[in-house]
C-alpha angles and dihedrals in degrees: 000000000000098000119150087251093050088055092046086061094059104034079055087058094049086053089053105057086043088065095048080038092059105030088055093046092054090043099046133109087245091063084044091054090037092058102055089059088053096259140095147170122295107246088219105033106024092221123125121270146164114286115236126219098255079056089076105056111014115145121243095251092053085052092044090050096042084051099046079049098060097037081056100047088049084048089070102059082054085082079062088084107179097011090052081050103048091041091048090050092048084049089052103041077051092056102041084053111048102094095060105110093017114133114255096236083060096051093050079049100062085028084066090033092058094035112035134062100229124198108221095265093050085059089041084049084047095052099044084057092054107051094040109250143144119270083224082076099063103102085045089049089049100050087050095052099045094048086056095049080050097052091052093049090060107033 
């Protein structure tokens, strides 16, 4: 039952759902919302980072081809059989755990973030509310966020 083969085929199935895992994360409202706010999902990791300067206006083909690259370079761990096996279902038990113990108001956060398609003052609104400030800052909130879009425009 646990034969290297047999292992291949799973670890094949775990590649695969890394691969709808991470097409639909680069291609959700929550990276669209991500984005206007200067950041977006790690190909490799899916987790949120700071946008670069080449984020903002890369061409399809170079997205097609950074995307054929890491599914490529993921490809490979597949020949790990077992192991592959063991180290993709920690990642996701890790996954499907990290928002216990998160505050609701985090939770409602990353809930609008992943079904609404929110404007830029809306996020700014959003943010405002989780880190507990006064909606008297929000001028102060906004120039912040969009100097640091533009920073990252131009680094």
């Amino acid at each position: 039952m646990f034969t290297y083969e047999n292992g291949l085929f799973v670890s094949f199935l775990f590649y695969c759902y890394y691969l709808y895992t991470l097409f639909e994360t680069i291609n959700s409202l929550t990276e669209k919302n991500l984005n206007k706010v200067g950041e977006r999902h790690s190909w490799i990791t899916l987790k949120t980072k700071n946008m670069d300067k080449s984020d903002f206006d890369r061409p399809f083909l170079k997205s097609l081809g950074k995307f054929i690259l890491v599914a490529l370079c993921h490809g490979i761990f597949v020949f790990l059989s077992w192991i592959n096996v063991a180290i993709n279902l920690f990642a996701l038990f890790n996954r499907l755990n990290a928002d216990k113990g998160v505050p609701e108001n985090v939770k409602e956060f990353r809930w609008k973030l992943r079904n609404q398609d929110l404007t830029f003052d809306e996020l700014i609104v959003e943010v405002i509310k989780l880190k507990g400030l006064s909606m008297d800052d929000f001028e102060d909130v906004k120039a912040e966020l969009t100097q640091f879009v533009n920073d990252r425009r131009v680094a």
